[in-house]
VEXTOR-528489 format. One record per residue (C-alpha): residue in three letters; x, y, z. Coordinates in pm, 1 decimal. Layout:
# residues N
<node res="ALA" c1="X" c2="Y" c3="Z"/>
...
# end
This chain:
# residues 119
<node res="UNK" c1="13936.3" c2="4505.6" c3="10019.3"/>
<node res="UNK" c1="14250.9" c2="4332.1" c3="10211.9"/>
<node res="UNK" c1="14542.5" c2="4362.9" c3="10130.7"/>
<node res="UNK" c1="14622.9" c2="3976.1" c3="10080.0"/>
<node res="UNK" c1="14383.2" c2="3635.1" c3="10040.4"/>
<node res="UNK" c1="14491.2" c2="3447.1" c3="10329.3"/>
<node res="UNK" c1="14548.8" c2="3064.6" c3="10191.0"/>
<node res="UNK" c1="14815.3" c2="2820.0" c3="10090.2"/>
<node res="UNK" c1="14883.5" c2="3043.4" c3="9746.3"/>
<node res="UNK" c1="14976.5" c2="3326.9" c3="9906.7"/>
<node res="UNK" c1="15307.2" c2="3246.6" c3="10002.9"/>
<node res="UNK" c1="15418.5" c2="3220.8" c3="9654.3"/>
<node res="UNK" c1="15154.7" c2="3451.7" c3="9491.4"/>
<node res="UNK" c1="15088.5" c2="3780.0" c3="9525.8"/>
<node res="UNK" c1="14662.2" c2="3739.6" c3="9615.7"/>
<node res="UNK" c1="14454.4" c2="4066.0" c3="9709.9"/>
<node res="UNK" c1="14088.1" c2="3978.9" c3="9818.6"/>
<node res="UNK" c1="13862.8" c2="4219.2" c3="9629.9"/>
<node res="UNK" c1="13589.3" c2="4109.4" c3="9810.2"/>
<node res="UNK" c1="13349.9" c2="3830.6" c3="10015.6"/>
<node res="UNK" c1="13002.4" c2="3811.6" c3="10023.4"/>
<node res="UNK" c1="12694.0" c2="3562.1" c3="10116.6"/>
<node res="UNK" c1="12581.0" c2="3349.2" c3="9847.1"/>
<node res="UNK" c1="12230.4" c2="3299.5" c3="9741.2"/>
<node res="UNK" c1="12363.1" c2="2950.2" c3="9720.6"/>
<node res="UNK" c1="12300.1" c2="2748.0" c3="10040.4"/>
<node res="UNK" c1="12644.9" c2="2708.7" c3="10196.3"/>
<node res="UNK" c1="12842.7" c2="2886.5" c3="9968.3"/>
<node res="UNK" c1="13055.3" c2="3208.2" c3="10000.8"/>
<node res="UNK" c1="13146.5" c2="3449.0" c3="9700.4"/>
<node res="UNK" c1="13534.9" c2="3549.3" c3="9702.2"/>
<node res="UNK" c1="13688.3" c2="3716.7" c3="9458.6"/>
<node res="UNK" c1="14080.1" c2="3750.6" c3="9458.7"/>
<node res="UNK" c1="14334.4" c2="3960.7" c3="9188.0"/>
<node res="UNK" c1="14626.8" c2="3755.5" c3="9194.1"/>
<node res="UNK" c1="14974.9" c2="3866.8" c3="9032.6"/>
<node res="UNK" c1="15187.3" c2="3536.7" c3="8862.6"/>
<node res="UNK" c1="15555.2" c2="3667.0" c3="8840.5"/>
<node res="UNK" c1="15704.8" c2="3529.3" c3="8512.8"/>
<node res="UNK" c1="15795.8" c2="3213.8" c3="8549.2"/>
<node res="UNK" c1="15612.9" c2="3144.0" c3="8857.7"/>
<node res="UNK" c1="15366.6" c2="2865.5" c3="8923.4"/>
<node res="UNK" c1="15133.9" c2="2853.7" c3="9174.5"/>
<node res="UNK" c1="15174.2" c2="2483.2" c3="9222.5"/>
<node res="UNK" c1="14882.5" c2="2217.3" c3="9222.3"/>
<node res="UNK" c1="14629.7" c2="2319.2" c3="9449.5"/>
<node res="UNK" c1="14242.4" c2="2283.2" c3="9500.7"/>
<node res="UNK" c1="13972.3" c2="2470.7" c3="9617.5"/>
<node res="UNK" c1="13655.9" c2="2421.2" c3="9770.1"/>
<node res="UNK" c1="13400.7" c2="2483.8" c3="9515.4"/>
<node res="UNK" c1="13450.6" c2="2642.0" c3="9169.0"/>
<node res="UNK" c1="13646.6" c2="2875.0" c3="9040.7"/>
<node res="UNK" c1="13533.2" c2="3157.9" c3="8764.2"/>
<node res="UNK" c1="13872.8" c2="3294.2" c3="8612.2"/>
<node res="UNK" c1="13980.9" c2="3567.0" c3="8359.1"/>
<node res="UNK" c1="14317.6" c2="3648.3" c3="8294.3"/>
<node res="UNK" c1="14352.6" c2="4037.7" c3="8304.4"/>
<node res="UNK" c1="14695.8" c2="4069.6" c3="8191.3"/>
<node res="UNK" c1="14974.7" c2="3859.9" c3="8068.8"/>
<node res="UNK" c1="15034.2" c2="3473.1" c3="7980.1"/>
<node res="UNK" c1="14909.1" c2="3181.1" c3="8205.5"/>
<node res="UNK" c1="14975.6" c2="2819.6" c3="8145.9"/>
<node res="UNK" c1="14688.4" c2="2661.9" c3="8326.7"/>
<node res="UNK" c1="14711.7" c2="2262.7" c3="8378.1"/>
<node res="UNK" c1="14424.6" c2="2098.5" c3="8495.5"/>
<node res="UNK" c1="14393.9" c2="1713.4" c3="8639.0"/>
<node res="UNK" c1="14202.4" c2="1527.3" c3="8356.9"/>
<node res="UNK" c1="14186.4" c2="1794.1" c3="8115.2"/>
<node res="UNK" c1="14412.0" c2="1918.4" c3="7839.3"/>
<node res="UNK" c1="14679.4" c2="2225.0" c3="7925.2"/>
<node res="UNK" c1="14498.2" c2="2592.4" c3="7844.5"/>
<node res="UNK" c1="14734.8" c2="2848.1" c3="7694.6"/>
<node res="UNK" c1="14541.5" c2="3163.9" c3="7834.5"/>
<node res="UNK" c1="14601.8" c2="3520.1" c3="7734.8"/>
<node res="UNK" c1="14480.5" c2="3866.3" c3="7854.5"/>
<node res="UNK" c1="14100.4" c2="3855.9" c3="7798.6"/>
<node res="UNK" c1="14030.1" c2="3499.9" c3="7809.2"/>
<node res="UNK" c1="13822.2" c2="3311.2" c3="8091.2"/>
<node res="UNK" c1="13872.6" c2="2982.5" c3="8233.2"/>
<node res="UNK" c1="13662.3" c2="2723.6" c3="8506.4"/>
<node res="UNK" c1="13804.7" c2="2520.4" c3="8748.7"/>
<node res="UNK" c1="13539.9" c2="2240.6" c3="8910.5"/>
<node res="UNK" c1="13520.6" c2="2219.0" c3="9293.0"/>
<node res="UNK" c1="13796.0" c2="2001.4" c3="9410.3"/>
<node res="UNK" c1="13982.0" c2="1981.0" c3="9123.5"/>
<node res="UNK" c1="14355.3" c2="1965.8" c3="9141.4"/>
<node res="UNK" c1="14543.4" c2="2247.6" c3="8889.4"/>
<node res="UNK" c1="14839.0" c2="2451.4" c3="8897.0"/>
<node res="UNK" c1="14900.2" c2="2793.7" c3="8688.7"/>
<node res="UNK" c1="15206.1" c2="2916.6" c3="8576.7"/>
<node res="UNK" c1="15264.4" c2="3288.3" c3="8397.7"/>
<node res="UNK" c1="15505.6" c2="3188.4" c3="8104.2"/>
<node res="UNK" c1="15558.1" c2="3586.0" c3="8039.8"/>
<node res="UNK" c1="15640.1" c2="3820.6" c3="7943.1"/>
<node res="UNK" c1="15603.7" c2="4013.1" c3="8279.1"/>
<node res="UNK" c1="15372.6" c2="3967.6" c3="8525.4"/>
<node res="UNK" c1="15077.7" c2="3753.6" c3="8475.9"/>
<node res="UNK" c1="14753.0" c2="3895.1" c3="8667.6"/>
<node res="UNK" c1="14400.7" c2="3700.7" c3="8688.5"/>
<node res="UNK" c1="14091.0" c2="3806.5" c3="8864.8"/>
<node res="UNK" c1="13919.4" c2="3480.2" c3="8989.3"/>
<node res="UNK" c1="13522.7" c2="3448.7" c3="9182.0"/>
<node res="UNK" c1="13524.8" c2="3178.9" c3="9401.0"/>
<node res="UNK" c1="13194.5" c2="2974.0" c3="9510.5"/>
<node res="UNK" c1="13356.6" c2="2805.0" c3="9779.1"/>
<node res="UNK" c1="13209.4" c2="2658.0" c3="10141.5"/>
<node res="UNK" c1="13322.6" c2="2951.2" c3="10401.7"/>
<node res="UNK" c1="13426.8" c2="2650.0" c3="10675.2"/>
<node res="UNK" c1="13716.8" c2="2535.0" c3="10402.3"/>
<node res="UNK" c1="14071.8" c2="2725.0" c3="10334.9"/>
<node res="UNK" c1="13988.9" c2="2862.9" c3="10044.3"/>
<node res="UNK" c1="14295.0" c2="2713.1" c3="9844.8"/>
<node res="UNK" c1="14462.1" c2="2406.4" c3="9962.4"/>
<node res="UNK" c1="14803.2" c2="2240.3" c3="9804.0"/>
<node res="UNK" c1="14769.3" c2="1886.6" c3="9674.7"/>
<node res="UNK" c1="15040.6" c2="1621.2" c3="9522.5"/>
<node res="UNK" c1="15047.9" c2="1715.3" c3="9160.3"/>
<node res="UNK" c1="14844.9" c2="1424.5" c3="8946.2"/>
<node res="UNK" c1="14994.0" c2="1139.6" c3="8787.6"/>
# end
């Protein structure tokens, strides 16, 4: 484990890689990363490079996504974010919001990458 995800997020984010392994996908990587929200943080609109499998281990996350309607996410629920797809998460509190998210990204890309919010 390191002790931070090295991207665009983690200068506002608190991001500890839990791990990164070969895929048995053909040019695809497996990350996975615990990151910490502080309330009333966002992350701000970002993408990454393939998709993202998210559950939210503790606290409140307002997730927006570009073309899809806002998810109100709570301790124990899951989420998916497409490849590519611009989306920005903000813990609405109380306390600390922390999500454990598996990337199944392309190992030559940053693994997040900020983007012009939508719209």
């Amino acid at each position: 484990m390191t002790d931070d995800a090295h991207d665009a997020l983690a200068g506002r984010l608190k991001r500890t890689e839990v791990q990164r392994r070969t895929s048995s996908i053909p040019g695809r990587i497996i990350v996975q990363v615990l990151t910490e929200i502080p309330d009333g943080v966002e992350s701000g609109w970002h993408t990454h490079p393939g998709e993202e499998v998210g559950y939210i281990v503790a606290g409140s996350v307002e997730m927006r996504i570009s073309g899809a309607d806002t998810l109100h996410l709570e301790a124990g629920s899951g989420f998916l974010i497409p490849p590519g797809t611009p989306h920005n998460a903000k813990d609405v509190g109380p306390g600390t919001g922390r999500m454990l998210s598996t990337y199944l990204v392309d190992p030559d890309a940053p693994l997040a990458s900020f983007v012009d919010p939508p719209g």
